[in-house]
TIVO-2410 file (N, C-alpha, C; in nm, 3 decimals):
# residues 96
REC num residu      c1      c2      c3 atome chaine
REC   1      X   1.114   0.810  -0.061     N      A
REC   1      X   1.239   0.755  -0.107    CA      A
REC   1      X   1.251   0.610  -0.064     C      A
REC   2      X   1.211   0.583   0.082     N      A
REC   2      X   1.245   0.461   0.098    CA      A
REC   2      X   1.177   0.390   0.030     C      A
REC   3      X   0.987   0.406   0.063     N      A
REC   3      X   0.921   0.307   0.037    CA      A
REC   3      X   0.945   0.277  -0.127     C      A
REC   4      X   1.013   0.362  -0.243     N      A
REC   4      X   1.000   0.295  -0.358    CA      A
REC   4      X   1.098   0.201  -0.378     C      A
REC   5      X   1.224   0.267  -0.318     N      A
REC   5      X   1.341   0.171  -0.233    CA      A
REC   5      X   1.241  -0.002  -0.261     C      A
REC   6      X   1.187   0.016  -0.116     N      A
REC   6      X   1.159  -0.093  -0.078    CA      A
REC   6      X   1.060  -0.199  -0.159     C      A
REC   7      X   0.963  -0.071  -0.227     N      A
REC   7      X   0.880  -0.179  -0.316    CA      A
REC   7      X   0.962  -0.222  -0.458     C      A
REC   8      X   1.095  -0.174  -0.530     N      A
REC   8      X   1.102  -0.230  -0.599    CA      A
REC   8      X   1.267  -0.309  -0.603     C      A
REC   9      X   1.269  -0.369  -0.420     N      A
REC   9      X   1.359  -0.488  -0.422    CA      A
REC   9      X   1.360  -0.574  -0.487     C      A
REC  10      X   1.253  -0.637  -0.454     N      A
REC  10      X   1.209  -0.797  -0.509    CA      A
REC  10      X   1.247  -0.789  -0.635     C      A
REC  11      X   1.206  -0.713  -0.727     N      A
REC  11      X   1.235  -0.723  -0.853    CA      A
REC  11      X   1.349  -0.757  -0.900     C      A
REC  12      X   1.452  -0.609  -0.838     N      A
REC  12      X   1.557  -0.585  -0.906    CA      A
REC  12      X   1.670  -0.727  -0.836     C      A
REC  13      X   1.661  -0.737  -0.707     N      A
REC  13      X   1.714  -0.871  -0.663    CA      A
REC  13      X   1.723  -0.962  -0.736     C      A
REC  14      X   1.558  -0.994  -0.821     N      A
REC  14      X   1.534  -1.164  -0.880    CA      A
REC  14      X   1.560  -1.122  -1.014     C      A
REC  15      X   1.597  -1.006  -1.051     N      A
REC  15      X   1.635  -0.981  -1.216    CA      A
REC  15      X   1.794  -1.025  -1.220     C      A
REC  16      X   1.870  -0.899  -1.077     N      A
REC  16      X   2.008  -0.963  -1.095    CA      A
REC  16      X   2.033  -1.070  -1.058     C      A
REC  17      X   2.000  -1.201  -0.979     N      A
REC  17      X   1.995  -1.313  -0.971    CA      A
REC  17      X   1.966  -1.394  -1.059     C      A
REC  18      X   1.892  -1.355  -1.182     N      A
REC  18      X   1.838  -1.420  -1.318    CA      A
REC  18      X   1.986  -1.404  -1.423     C      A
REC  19      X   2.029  -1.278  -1.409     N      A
REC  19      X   2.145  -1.251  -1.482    CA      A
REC  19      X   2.259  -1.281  -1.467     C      A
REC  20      X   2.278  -1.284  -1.320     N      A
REC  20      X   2.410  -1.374  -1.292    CA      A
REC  20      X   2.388  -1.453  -1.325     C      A
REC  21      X   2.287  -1.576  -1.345     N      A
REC  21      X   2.287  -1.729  -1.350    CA      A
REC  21      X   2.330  -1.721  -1.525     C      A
REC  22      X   2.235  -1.646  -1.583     N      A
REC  22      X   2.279  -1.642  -1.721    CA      A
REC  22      X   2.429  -1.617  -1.783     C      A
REC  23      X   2.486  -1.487  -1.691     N      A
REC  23      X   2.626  -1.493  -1.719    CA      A
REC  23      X   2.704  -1.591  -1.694     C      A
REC  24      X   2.690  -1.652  -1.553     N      A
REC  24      X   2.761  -1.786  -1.478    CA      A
REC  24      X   2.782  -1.906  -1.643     C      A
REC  25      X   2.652  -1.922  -1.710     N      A
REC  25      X   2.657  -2.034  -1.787    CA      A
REC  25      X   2.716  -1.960  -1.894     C      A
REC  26      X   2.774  -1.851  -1.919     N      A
REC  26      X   2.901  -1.816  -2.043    CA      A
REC  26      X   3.050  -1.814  -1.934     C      A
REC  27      X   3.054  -1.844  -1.824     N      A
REC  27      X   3.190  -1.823  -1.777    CA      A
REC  27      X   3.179  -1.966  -1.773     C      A
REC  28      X   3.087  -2.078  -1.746     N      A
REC  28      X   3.152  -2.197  -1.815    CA      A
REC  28      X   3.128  -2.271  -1.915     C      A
REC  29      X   3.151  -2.186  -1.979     N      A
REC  29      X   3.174  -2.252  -2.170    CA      A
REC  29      X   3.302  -2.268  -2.194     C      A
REC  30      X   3.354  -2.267  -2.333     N      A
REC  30      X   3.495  -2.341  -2.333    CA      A
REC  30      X   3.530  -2.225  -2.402     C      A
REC  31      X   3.481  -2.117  -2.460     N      A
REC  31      X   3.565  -2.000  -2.520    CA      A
REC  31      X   3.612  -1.937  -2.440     C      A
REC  32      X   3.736  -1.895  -2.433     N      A
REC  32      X   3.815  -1.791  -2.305    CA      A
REC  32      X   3.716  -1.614  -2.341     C      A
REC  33      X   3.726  -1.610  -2.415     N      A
REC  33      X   3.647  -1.442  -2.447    CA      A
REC  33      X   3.514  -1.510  -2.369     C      A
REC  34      X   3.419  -1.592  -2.418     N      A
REC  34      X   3.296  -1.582  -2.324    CA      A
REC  34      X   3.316  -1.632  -2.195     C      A
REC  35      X   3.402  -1.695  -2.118     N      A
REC  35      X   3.415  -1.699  -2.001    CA      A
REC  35      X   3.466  -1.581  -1.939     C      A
REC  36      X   3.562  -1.465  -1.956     N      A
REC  36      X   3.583  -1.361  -1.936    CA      A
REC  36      X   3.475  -1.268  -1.933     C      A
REC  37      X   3.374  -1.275  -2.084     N      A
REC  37      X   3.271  -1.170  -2.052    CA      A
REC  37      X   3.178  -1.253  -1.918     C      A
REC  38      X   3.154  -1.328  -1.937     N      A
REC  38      X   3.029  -1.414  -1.789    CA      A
REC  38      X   3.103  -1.337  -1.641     C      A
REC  39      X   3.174  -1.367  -1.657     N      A
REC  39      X   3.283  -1.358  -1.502    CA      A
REC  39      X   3.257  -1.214  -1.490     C      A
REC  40      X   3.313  -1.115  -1.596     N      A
REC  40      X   3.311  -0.963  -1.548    CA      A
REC  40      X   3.122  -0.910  -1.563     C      A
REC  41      X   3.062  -0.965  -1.654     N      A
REC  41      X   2.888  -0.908  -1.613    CA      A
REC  41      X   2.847  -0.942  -1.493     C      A
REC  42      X   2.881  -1.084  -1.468     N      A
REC  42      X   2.824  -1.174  -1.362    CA      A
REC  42      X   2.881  -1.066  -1.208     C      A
REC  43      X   3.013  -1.014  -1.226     N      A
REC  43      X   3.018  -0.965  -1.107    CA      A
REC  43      X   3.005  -0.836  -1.076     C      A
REC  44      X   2.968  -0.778  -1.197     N      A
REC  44      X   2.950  -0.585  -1.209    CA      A
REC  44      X   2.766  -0.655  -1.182     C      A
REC  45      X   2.692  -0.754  -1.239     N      A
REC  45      X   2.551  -0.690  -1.217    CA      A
REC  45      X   2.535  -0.744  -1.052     C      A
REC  46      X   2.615  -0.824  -0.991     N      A
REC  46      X   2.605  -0.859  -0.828    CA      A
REC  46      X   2.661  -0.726  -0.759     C      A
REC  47      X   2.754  -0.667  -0.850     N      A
REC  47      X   2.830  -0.545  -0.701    CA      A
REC  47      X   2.699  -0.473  -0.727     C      A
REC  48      X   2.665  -0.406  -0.854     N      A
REC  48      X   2.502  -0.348  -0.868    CA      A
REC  48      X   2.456  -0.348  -0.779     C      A
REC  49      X   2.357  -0.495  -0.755     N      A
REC  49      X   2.255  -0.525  -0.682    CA      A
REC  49      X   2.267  -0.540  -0.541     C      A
REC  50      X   2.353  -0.576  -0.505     N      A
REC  50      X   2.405  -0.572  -0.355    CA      A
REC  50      X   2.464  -0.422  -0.310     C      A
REC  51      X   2.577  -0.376  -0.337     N      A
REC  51      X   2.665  -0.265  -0.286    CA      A
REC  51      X   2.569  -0.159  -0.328     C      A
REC  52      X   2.582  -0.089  -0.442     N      A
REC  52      X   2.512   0.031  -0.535    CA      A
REC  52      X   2.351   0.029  -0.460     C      A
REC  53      X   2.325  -0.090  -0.452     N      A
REC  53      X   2.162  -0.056  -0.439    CA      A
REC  53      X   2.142  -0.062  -0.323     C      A
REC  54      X   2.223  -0.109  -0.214     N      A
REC  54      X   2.196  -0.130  -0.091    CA      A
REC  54      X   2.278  -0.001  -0.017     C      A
REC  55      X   2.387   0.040  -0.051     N      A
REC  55      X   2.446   0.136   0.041    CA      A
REC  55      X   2.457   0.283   0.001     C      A
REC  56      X   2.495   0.245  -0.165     N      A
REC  56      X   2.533   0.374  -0.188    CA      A
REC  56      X   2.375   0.479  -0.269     C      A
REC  57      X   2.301   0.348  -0.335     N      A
REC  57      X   2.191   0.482  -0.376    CA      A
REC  57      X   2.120   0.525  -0.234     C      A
REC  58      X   2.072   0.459  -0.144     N      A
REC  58      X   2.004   0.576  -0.040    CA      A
REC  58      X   2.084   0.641   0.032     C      A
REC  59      X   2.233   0.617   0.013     N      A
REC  59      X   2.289   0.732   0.063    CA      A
REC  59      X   2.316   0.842   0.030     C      A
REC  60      X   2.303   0.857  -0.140     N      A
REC  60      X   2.343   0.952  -0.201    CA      A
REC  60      X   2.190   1.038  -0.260     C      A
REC  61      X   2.079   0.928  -0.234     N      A
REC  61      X   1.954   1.009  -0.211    CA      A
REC  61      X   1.959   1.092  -0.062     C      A
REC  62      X   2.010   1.034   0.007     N      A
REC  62      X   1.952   1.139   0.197    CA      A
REC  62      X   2.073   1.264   0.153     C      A
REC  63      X   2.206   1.265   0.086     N      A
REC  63      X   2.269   1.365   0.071    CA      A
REC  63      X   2.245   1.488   0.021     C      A
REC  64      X   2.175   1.437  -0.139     N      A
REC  64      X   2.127   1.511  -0.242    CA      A
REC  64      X   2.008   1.590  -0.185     C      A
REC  65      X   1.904   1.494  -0.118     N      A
REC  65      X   1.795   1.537  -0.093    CA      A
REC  65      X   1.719   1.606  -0.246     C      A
REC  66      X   1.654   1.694  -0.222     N      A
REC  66      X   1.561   1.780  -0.341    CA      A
REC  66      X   1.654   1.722  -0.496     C      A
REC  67      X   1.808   1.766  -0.518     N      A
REC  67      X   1.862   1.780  -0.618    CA      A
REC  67      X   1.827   1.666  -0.675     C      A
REC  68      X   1.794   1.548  -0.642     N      A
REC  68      X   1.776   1.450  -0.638    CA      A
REC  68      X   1.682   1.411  -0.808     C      A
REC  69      X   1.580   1.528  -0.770     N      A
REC  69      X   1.482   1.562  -0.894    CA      A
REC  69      X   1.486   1.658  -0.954     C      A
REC  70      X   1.652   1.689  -0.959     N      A
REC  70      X   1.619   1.816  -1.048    CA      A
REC  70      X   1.662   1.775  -1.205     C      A
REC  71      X   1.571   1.867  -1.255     N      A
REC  71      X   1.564   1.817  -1.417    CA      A
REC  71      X   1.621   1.957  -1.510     C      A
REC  72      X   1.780   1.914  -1.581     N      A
REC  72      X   1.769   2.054  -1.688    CA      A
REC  72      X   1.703   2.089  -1.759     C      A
REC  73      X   1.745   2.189  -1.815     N      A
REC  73      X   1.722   2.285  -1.922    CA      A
REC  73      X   1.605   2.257  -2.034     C      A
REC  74      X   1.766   2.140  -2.095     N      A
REC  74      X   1.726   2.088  -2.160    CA      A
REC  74      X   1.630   1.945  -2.213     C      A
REC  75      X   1.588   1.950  -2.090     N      A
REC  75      X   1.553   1.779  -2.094    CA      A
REC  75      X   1.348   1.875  -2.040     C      A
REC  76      X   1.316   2.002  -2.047     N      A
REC  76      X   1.186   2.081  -1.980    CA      A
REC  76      X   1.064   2.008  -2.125     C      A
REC  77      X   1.129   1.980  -2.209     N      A
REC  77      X   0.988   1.924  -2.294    CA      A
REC  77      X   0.972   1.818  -2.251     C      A
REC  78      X   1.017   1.708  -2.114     N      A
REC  78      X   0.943   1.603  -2.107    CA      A
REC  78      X   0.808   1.604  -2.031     C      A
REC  79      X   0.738   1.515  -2.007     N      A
REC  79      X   0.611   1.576  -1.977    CA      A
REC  79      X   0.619   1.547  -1.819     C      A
REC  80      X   0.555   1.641  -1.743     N      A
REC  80      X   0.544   1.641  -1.572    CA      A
REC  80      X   0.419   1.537  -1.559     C      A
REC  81      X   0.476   1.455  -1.503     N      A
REC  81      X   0.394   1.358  -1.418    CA      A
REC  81      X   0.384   1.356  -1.286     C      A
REC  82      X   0.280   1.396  -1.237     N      A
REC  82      X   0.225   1.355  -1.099    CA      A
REC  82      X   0.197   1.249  -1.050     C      A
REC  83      X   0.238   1.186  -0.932     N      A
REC  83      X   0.183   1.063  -0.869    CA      A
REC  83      X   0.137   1.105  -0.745     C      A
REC  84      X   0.021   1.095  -0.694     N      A
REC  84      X  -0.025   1.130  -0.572    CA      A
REC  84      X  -0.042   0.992  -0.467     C      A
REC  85      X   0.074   0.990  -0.367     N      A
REC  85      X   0.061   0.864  -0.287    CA      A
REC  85      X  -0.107   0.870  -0.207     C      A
REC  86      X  -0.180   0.989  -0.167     N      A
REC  86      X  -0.263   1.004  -0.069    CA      A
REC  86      X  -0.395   1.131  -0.158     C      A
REC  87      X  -0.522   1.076  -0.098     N      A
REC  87      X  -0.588   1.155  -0.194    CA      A
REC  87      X  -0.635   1.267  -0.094     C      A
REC  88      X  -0.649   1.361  -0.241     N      A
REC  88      X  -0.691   1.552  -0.169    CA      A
REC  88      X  -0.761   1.494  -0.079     C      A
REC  89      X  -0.823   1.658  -0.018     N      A
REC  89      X  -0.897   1.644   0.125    CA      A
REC  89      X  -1.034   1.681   0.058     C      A
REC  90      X  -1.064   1.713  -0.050     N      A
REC  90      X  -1.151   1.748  -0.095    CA      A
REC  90      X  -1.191   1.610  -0.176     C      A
REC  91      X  -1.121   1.567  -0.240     N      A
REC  91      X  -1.153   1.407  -0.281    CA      A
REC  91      X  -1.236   1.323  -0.165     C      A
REC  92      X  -1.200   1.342  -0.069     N      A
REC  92      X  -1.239   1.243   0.034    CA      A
REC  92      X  -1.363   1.354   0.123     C      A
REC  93      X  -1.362   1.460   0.093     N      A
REC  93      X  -1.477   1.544   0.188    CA      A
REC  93      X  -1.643   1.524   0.090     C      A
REC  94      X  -1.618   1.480  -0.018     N      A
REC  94      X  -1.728   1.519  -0.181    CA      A
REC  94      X  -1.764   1.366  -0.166     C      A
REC  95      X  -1.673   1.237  -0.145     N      A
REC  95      X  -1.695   1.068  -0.210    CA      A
REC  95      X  -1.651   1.050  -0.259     C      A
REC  96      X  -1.566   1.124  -0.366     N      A
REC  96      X  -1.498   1.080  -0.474    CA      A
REC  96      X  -1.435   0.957  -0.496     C      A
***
């Protein structure tokens, strides 16, 4: 949980930092509607990236725990993907 946390800060940081700047330059334009929309994206994608991503998703991952990945009913035709962080013991006993 953490480490994907952690590997995909950088990103999401320099994406919402890319987007505020973009919204910032419609909150100063001279139309009142696009300065209104700049102002309210500009500060829903900063509470995002700061608050949401910093306090409340790993908190509500350590709560959830397991539920975390649970998948309905209806959603069982997507396809199961495995990611293996560490390889078998048999991978590494053969050379593989």
């Amino acid at each position: 949980m953490s480490e994907g946390i952690r590997l995909t800060a950088g990103q999401i940081t320099s994406a919402a930092a890319i987007m505020v700047g973009v919204f910032g330059t419609f909150a100063l334009g001279r139309t009142i509607d696009g300065q209104i929309f700049g102002v309210g994206l500009g500060v829903a994608v900063l509470i995002d990236a700061t608050i949401i991503r910093s306090v409340l998703l790993p908190a509500t991952m350590k709560l959830l725990g397991d539920w975390n990945w649970y998948l309905p009913n209806f959603l069982r035709w997507l396809p199961d993907f495995r990611v293996e962080t560490t390889a078998p013991a048999e991978a590494i006993a053969s050379g593989d």
